[in-house]
mmCIF file as gemmi writes it, N, C-alpha and C atoms, coordinates in Angstrom:
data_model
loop_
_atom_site.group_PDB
_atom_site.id
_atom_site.type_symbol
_atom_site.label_atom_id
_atom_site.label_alt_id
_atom_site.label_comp_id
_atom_site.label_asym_id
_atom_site.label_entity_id
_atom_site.label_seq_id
_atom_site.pdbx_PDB_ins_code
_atom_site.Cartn_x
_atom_site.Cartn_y
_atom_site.Cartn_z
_atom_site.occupancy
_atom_site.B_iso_or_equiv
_atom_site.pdbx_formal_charge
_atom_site.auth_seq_id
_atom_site.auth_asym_id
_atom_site.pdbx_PDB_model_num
ATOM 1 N N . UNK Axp A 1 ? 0.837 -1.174 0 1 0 ? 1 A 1
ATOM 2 C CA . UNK Axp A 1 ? 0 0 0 1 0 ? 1 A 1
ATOM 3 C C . UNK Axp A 1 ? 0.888 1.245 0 1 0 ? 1 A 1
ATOM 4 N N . UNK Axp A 2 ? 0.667 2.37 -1.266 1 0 ? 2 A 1
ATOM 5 C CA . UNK Axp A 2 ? 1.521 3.607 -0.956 1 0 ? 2 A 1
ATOM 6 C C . UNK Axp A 2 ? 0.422 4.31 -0.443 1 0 ? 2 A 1
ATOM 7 N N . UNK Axp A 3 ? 1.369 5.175 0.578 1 0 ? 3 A 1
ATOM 8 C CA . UNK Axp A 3 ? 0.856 6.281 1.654 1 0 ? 3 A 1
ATOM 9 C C . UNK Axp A 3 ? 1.419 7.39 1.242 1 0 ? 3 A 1
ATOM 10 N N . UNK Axp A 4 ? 0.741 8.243 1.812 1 0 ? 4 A 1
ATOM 11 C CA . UNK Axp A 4 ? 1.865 9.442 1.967 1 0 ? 4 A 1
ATOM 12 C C . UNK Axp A 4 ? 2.025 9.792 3.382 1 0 ? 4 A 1
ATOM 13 N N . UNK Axp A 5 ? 3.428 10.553 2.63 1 0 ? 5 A 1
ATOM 14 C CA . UNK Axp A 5 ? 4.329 10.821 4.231 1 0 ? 5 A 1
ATOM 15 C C . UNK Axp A 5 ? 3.696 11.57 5.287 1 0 ? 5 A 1
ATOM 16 N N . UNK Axp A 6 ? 3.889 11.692 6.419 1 0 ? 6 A 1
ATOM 17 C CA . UNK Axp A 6 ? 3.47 12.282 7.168 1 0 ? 6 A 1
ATOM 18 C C . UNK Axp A 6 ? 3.747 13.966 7.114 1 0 ? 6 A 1
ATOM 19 N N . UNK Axp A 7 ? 5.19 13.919 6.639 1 0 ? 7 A 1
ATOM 20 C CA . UNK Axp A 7 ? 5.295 15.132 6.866 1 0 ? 7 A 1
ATOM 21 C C . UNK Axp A 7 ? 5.85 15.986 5.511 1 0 ? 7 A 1
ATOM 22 N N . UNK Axp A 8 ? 4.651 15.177 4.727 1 0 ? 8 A 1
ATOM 23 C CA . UNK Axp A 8 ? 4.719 15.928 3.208 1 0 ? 8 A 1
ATOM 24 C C . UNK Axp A 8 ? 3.875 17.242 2.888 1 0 ? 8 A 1
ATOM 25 N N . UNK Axp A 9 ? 4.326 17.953 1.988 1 0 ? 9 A 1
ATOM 26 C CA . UNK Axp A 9 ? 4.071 19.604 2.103 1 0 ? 9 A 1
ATOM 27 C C . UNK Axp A 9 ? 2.396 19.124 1.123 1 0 ? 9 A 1
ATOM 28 N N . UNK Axp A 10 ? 1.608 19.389 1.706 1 0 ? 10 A 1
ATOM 29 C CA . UNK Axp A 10 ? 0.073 19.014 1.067 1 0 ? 10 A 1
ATOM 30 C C . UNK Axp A 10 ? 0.218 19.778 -0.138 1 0 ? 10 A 1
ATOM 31 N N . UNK Axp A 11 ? 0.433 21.089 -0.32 1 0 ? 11 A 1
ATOM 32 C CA . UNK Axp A 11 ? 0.563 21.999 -1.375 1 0 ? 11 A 1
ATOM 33 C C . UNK Axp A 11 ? 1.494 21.567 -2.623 1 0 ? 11 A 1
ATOM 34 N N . UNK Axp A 12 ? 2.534 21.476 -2.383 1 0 ? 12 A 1
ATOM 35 C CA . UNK Axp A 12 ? 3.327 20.728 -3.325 1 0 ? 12 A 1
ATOM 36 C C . UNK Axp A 12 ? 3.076 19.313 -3.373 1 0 ? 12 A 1
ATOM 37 N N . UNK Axp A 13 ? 2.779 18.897 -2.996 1 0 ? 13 A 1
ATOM 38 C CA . UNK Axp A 13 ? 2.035 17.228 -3.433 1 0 ? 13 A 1
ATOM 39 C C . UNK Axp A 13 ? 0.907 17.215 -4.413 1 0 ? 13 A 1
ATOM 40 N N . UNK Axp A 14 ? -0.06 18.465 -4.443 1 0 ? 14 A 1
ATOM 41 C CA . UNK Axp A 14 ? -1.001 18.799 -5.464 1 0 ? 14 A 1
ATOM 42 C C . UNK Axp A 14 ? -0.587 19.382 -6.578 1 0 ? 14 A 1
ATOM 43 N N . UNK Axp A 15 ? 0.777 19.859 -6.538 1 0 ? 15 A 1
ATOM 44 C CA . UNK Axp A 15 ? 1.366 20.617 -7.502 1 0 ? 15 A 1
ATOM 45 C C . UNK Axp A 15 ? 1.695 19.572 -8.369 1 0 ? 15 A 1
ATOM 46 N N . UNK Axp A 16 ? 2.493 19.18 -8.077 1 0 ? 16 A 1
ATOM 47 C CA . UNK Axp A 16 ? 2.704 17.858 -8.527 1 0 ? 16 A 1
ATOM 48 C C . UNK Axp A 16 ? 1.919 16.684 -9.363 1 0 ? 16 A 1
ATOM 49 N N . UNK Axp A 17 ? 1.298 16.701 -8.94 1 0 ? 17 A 1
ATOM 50 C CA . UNK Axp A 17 ? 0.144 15.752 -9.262 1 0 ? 17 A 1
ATOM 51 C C . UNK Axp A 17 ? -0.013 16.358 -10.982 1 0 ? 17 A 1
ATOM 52 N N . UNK Axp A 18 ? -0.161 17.671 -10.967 1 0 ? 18 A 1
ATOM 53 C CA . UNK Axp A 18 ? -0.699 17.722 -12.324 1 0 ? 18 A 1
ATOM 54 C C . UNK Axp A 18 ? 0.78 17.492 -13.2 1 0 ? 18 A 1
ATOM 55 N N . UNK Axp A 19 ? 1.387 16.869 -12.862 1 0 ? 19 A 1
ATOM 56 C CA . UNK Axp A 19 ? 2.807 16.511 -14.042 1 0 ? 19 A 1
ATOM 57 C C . UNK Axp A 19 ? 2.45 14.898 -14.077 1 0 ? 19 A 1
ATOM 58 N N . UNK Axp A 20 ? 1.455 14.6 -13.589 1 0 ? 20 A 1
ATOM 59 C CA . UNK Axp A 20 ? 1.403 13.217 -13.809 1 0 ? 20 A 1
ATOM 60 C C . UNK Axp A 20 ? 0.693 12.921 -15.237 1 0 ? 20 A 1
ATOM 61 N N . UNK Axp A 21 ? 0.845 11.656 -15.287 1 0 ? 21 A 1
ATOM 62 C CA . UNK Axp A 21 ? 0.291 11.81 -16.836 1 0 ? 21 A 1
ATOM 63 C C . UNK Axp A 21 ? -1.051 11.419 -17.255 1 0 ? 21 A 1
ATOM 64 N N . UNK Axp A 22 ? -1.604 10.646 -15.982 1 0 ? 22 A 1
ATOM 65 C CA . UNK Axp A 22 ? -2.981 9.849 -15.802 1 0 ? 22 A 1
ATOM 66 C C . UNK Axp A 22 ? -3.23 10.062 -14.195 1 0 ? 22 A 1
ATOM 67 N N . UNK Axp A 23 ? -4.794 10.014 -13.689 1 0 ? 23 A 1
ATOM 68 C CA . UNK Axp A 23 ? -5.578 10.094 -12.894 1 0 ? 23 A 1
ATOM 69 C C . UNK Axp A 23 ? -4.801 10.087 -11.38 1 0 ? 23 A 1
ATOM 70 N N . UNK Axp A 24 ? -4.241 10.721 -10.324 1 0 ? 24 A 1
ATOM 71 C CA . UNK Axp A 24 ? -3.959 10.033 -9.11 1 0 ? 24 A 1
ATOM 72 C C . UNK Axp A 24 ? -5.175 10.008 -8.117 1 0 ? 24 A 1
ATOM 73 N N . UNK Axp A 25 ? -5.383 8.986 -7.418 1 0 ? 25 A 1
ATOM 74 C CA . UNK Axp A 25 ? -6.361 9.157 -6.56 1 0 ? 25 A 1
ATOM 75 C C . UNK Axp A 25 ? -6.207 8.762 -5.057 1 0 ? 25 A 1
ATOM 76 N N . UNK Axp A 26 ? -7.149 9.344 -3.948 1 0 ? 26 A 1
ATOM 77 C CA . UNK Axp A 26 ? -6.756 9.477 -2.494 1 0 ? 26 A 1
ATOM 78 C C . UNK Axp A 26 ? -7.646 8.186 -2.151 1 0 ? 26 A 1
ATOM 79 N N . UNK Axp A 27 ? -7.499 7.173 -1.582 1 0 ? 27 A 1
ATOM 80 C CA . UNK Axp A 27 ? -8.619 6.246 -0.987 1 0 ? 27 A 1
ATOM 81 C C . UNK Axp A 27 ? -8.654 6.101 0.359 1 0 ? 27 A 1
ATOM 82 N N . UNK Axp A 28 ? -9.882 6.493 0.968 1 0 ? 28 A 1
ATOM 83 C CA . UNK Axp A 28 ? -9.694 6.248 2.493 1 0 ? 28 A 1
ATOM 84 C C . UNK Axp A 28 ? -9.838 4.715 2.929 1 0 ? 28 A 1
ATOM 85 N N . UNK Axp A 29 ? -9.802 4.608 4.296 1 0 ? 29 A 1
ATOM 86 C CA . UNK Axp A 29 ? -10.161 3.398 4.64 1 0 ? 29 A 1
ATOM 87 C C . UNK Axp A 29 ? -11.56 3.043 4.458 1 0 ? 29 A 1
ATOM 88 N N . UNK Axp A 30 ? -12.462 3.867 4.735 1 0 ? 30 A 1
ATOM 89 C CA . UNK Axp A 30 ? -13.974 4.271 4.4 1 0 ? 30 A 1
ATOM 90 C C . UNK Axp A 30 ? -14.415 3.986 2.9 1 0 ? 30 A 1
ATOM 91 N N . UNK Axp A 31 ? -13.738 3.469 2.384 1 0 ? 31 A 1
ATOM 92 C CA . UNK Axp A 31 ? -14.038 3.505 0.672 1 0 ? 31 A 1
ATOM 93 C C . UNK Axp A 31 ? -14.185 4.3 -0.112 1 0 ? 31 A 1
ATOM 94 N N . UNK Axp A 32 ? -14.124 5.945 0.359 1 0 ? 32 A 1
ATOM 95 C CA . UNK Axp A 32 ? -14.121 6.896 -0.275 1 0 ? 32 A 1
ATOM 96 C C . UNK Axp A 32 ? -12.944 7.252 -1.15 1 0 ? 32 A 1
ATOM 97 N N . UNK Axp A 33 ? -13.332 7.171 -2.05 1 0 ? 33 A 1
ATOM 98 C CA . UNK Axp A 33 ? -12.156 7.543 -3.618 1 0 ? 33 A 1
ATOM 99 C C . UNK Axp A 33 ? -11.978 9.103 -3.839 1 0 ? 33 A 1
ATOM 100 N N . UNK Axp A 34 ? -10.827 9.701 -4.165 1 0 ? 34 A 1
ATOM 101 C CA . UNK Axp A 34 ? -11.248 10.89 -4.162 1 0 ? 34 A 1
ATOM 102 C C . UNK Axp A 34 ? -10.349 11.181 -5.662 1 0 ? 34 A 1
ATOM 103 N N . UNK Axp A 35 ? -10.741 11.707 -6.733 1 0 ? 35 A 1
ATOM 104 C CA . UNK Axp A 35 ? -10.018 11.604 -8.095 1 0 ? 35 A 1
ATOM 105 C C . UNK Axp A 35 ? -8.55 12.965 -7.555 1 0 ? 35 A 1
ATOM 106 N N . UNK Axp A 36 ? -7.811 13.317 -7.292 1 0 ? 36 A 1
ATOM 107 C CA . UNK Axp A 36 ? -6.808 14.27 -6.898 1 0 ? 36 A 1
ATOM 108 C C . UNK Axp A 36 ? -6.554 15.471 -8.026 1 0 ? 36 A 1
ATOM 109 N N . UNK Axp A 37 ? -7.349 14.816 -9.622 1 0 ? 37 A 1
ATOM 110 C CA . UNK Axp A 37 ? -7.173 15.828 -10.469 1 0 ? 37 A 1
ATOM 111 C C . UNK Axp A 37 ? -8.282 16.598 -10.486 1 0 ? 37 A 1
ATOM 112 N N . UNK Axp A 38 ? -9.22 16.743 -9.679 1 0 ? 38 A 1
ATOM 113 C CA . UNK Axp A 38 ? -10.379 17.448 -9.985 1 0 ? 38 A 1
ATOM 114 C C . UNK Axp A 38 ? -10.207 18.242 -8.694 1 0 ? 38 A 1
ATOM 115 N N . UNK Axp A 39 ? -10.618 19.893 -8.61 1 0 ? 39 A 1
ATOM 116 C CA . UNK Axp A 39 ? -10.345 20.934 -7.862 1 0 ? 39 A 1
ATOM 117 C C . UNK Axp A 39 ? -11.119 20.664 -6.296 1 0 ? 39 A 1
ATOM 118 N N . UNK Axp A 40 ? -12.424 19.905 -6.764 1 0 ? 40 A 1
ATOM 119 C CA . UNK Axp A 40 ? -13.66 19.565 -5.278 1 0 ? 40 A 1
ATOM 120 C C . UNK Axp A 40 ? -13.021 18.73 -4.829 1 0 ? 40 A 1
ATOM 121 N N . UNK Axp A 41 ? -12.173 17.685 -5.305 1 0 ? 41 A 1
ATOM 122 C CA . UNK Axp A 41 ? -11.897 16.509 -5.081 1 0 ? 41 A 1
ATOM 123 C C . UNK Axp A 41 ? -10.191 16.613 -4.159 1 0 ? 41 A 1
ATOM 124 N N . UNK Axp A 42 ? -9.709 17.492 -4.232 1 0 ? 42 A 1
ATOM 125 C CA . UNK Axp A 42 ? -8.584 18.625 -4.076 1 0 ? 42 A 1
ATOM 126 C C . UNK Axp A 42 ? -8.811 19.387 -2.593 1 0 ? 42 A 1
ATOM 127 N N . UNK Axp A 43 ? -9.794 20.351 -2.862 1 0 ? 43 A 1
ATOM 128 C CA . UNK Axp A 43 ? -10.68 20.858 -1.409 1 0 ? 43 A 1
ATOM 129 C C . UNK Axp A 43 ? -11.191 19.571 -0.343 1 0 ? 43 A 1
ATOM 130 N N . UNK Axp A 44 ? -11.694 18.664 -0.915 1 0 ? 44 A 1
ATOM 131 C CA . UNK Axp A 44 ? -11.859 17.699 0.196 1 0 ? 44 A 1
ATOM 132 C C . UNK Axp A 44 ? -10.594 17.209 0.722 1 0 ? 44 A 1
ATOM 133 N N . UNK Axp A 45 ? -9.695 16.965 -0.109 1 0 ? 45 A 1
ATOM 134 C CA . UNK Axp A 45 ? -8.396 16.377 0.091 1 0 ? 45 A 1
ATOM 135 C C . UNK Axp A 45 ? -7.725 17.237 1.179 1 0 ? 45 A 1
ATOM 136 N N . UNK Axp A 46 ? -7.916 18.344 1.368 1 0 ? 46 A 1
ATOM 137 C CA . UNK Axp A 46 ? -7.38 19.263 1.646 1 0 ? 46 A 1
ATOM 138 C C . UNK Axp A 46 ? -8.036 19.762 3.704 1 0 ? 46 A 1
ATOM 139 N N . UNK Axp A 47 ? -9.068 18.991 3.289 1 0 ? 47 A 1
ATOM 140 C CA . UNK Axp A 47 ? -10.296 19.133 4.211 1 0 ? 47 A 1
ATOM 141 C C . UNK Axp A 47 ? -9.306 18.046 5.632 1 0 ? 47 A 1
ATOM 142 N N . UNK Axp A 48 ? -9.118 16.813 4.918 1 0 ? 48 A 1
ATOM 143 C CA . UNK Axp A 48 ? -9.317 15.456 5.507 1 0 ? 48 A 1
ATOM 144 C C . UNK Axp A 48 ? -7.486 16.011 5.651 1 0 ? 48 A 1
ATOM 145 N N . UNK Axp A 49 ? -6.447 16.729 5.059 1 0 ? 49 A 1
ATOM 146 C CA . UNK Axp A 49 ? -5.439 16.462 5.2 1 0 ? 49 A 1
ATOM 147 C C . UNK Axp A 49 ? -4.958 17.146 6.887 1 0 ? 49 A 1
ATOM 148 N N . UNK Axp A 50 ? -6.023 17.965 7.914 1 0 ? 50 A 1
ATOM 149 C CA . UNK Axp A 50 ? -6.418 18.394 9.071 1 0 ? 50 A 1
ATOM 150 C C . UNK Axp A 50 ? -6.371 17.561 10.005 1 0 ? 50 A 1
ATOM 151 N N . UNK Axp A 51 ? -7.092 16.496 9.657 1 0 ? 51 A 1
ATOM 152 C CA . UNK Axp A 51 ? -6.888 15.34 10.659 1 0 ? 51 A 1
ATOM 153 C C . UNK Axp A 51 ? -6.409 14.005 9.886 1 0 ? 51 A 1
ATOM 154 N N . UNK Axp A 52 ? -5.006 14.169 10.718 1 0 ? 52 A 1
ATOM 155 C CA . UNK Axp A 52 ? -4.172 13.452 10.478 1 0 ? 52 A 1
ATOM 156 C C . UNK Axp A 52 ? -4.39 11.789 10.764 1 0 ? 52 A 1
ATOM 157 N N . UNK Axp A 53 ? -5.261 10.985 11.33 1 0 ? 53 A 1
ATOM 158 C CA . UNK Axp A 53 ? -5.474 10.078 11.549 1 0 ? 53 A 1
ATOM 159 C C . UNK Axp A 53 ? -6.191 9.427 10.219 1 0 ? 53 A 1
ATOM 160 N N . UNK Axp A 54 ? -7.408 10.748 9.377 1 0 ? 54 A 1
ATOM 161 C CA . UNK Axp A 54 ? -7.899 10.382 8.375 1 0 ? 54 A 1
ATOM 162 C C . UNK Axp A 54 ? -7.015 9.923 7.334 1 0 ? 54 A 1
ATOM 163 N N . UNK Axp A 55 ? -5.575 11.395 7.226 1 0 ? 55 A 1
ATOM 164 C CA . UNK Axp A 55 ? -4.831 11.245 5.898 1 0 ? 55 A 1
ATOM 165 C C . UNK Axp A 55 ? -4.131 9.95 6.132 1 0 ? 55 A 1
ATOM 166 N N . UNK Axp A 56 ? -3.311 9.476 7.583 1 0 ? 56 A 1
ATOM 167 C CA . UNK Axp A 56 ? -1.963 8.495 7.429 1 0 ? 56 A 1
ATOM 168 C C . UNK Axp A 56 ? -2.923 7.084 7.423 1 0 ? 56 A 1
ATOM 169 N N . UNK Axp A 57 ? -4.088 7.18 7.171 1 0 ? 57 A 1
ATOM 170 C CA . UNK Axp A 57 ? -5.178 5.63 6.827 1 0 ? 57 A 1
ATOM 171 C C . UNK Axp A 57 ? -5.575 5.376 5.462 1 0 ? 57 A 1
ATOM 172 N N . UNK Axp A 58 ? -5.281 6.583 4.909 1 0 ? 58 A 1
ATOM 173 C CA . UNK Axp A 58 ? -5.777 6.499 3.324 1 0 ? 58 A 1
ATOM 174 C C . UNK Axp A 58 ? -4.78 6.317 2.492 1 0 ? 58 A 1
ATOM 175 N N . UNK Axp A 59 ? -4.358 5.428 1.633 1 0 ? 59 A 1
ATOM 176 C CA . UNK Axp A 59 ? -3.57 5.466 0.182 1 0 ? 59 A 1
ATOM 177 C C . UNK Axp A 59 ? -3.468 6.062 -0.625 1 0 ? 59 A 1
ATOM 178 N N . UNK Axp A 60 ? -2.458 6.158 -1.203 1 0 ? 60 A 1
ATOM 179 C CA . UNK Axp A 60 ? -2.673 7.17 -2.749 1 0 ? 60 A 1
ATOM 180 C C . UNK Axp A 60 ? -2.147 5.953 -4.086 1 0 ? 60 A 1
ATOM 181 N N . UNK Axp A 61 ? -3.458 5.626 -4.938 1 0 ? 61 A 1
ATOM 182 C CA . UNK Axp A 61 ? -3.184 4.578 -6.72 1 0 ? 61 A 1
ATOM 183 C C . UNK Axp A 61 ? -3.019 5.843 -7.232 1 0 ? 61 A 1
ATOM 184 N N . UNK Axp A 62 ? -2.133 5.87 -8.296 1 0 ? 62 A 1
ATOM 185 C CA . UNK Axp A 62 ? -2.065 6.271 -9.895 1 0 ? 62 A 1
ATOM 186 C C . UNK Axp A 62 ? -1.771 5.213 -10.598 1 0 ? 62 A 1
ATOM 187 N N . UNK Axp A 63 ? -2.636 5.957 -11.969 1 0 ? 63 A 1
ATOM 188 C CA . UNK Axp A 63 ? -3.494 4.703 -12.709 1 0 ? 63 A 1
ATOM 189 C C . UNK Axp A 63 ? -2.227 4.059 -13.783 1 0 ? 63 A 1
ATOM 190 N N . UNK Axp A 64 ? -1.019 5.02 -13.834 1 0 ? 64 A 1
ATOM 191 C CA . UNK Axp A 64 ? -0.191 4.914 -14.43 1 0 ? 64 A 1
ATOM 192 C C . UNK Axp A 64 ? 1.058 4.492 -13.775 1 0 ? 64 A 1
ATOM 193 N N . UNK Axp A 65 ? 1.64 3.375 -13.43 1 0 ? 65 A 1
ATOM 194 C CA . UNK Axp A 65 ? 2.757 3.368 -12.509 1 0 ? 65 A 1
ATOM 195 C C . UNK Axp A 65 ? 3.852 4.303 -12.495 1 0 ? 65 A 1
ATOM 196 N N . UNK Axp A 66 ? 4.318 4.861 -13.952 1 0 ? 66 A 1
ATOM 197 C CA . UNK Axp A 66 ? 5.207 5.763 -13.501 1 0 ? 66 A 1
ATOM 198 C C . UNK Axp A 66 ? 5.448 7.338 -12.872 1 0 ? 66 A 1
ATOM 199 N N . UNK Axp A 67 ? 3.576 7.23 -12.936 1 0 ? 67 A 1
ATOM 200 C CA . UNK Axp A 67 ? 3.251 8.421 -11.949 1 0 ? 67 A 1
ATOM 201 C C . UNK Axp A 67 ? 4.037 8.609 -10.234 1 0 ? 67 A 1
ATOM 202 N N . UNK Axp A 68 ? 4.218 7.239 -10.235 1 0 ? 68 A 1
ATOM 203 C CA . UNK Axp A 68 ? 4.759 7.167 -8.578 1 0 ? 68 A 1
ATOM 204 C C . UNK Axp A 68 ? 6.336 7.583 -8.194 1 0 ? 68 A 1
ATOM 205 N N . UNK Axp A 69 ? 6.752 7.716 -10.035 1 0 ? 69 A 1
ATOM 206 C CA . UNK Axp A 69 ? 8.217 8.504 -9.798 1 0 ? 69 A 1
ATOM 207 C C . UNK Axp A 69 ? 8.224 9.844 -9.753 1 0 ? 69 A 1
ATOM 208 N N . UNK Axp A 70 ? 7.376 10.646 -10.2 1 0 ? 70 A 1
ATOM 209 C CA . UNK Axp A 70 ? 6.829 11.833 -10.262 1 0 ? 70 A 1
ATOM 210 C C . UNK Axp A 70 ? 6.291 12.347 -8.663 1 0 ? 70 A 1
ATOM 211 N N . UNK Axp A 71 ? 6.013 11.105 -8.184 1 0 ? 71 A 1
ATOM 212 C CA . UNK Axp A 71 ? 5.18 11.37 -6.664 1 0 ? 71 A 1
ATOM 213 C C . UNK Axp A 71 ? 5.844 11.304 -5.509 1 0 ? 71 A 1
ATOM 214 N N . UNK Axp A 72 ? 7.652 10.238 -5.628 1 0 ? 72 A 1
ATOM 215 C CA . UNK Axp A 72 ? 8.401 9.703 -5.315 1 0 ? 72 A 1
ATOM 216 C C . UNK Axp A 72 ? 8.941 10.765 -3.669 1 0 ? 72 A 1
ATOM 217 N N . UNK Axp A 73 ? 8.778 11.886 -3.965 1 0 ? 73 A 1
ATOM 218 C CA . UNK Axp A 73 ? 8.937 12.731 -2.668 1 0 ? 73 A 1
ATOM 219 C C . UNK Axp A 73 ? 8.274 12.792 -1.251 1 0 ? 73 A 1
ATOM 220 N N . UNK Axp A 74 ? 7.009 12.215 -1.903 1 0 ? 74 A 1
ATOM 221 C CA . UNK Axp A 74 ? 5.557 12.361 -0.956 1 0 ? 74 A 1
ATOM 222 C C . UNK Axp A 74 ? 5.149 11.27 -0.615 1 0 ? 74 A 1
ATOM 223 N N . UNK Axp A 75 ? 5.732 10.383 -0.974 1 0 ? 75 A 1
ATOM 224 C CA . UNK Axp A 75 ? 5.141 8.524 -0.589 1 0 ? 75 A 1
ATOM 225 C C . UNK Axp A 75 ? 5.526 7.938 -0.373 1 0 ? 75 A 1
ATOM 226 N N . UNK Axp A 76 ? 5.474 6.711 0.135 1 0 ? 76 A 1
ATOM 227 C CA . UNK Axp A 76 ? 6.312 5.432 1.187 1 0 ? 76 A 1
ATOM 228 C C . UNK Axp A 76 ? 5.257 4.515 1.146 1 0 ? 76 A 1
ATOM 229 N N . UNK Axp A 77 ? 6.269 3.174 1.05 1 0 ? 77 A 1
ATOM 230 C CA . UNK Axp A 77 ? 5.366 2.164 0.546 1 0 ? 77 A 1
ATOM 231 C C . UNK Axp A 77 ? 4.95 1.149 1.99 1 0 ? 77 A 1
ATOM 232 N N . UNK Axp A 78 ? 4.003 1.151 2.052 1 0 ? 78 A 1
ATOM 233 C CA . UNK Axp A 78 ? 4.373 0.718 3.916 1 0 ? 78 A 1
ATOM 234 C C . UNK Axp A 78 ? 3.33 -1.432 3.491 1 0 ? 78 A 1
């Protein structure tokens, strides 16, 4: 399962994201999917990244594997 770090800069992790080349997405433990390229989807992300118990339970898929070298700053494979 990739995570992200605990003590990754939320802002530049979204920055980022748009150099990817296909979809990244946030999944909670809750089953909630959250697409990371869409701006609402971004604001929620952003919502849940407050409480920290929500973010270090949720994963981050991209649909493209080599998105995860692009992401490689912000994630850990636990």
């Amino acid at each position: 399962m990739i995570k992200l770090k605990k003590d990754a800069d939320i802002a530049k992790f979204l920055i980022a994201i748009k150099s990817c080349s296909a979809d990244v997405f946030y999944e909670s433990t809750e089953g909630d999917i959250l697409n990371l390229a869409s701006t609402l989807s971004q604001y929620v992300f952003c919502s849940i990244a407050g409480q920290t118990d929500l973010l270090k339970n949720g994963t981050i898929r991209c649909l493209d594997e080599a998105d995860y070298t692009v992401l490689n700053d912000f994630l850990y494979e636990e």
